[in-house]
C-alpha positions, -999 to +999 in steps of 0.1 A: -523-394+077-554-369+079-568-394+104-540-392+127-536-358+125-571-351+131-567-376+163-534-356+174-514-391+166-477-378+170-456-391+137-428-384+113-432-396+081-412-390+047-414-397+013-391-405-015-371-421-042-337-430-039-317-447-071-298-476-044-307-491-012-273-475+003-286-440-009-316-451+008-300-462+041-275-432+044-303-409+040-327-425+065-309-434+092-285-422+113-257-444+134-264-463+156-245-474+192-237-513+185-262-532+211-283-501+221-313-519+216-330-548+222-357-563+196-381-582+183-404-584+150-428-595+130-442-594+095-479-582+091-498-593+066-518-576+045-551-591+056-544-581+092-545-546+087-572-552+063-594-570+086-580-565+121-572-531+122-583-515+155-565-555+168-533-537+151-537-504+166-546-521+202-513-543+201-495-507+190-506-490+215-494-519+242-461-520+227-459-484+234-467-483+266-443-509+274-417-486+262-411-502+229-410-481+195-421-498+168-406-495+135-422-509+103-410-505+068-443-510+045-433-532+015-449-556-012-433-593-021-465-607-027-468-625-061-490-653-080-489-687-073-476-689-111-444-666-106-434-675-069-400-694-069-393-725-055-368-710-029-359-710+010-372-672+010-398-674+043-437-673+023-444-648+053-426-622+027-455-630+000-481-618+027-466-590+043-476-554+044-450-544+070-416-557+085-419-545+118-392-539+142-401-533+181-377-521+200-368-514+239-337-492+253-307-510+262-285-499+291-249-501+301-252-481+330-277-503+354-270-537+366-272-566+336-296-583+358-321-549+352-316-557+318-326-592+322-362-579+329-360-563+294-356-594+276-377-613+297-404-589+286-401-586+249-401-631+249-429-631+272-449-601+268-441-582+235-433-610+207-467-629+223-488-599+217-476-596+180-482-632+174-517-628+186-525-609+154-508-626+136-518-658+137-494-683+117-474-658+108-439-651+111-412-629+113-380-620+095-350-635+108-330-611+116-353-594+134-369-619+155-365-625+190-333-651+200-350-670+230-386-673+203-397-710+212-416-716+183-386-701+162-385-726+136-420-719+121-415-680+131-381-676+109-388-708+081-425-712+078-433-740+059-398-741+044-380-753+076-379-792+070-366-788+034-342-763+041-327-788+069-326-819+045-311-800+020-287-791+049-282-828+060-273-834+023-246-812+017-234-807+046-240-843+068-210-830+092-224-796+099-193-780+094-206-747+079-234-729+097-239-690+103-259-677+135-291-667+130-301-648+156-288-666+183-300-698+164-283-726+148-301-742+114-292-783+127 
């Protein structure tokens, strides 16, 4: 933080405790108009920032002046190879330094073709430009960018194939399924 302030980087930051994650989430962010945003992320691992920094700064500074914001919430789900759980959890998480979120306005009030442009850019501009450092990696699910053509690796990593035999074992008929971000699990 003495860095950026000494470069006049513009920030907010804050830090705390909080006893829950809804203490946490009603303290930290405010309401939100449903669909005022379109997005796309990507988790950063640790070794990117670590070795790639001024790469990480660079694609920042693009997103920016594309008029995204980008959002990351620092974190640390990193464990041994001993202690890591044979589970469908994405092994991006073990990596990651940061969940980002990058974001871009939506708009009611201009023709839904304008907005076309907007999601045009964050598949063929904004998530390529994260995935350029970030080689192999991926991105949380939820976050992740609904037209991604490599979505499968990007959301499932490694886990993909399993998850979908498991799938095809339970579940031959594909009756039950949930969205995931525009994306079907079949």
């Amino acid at each position: 933080m003495k860095k950026l302030d000494a470069e006049g980087v513009r920030y907010a930051s804050f830090f705390g405790d909080f006893g829950s994650y809804t203490e946490f989430y009603a303290a930290m962010y405010q309401a939100l108009p449903v669909n005022a945003y379109v997005y796309t992320g990507r988790l950063l691992p640790r070794n990117v920032v670590l070795n790639n920094g001024q790469g990480v700064v660079d694609t920042f500074r693009f997103l920016n002046q594309h008029g995204a914001t980008v959002v990351g919430i620092g974190l640390n789900a990193s464990s041994t190879a001993n202690d890591t759980p044979d589970n469908a959890v994405n092994p991006g998480w073990r990596e990651a330094l940061v969940s980002l979120l990058i974001v871009t306005p939506w708009s009611y009030k201009v023709p839904l073709e304008a907005m076309q442009d907007t999601l045009e850019m964050i598949t063929d501009e904004l998530t390529p430009r994260l995935t350029e450092i970030t080689p192999g990696g991926t991105t949380y699910l939820s976050e992740g960018d609904y037209r991604d053509a490599n979505w499968k690796q990007n959301f499932y990593g490694e886990n993909y194939d399993k998850l979908v035999a498991i799938k095809d074992k339970y579940d031959p008929e594909h009756i039950f399924y949930a969205p995931t971000v525009g994306f079907l699990l079949v």
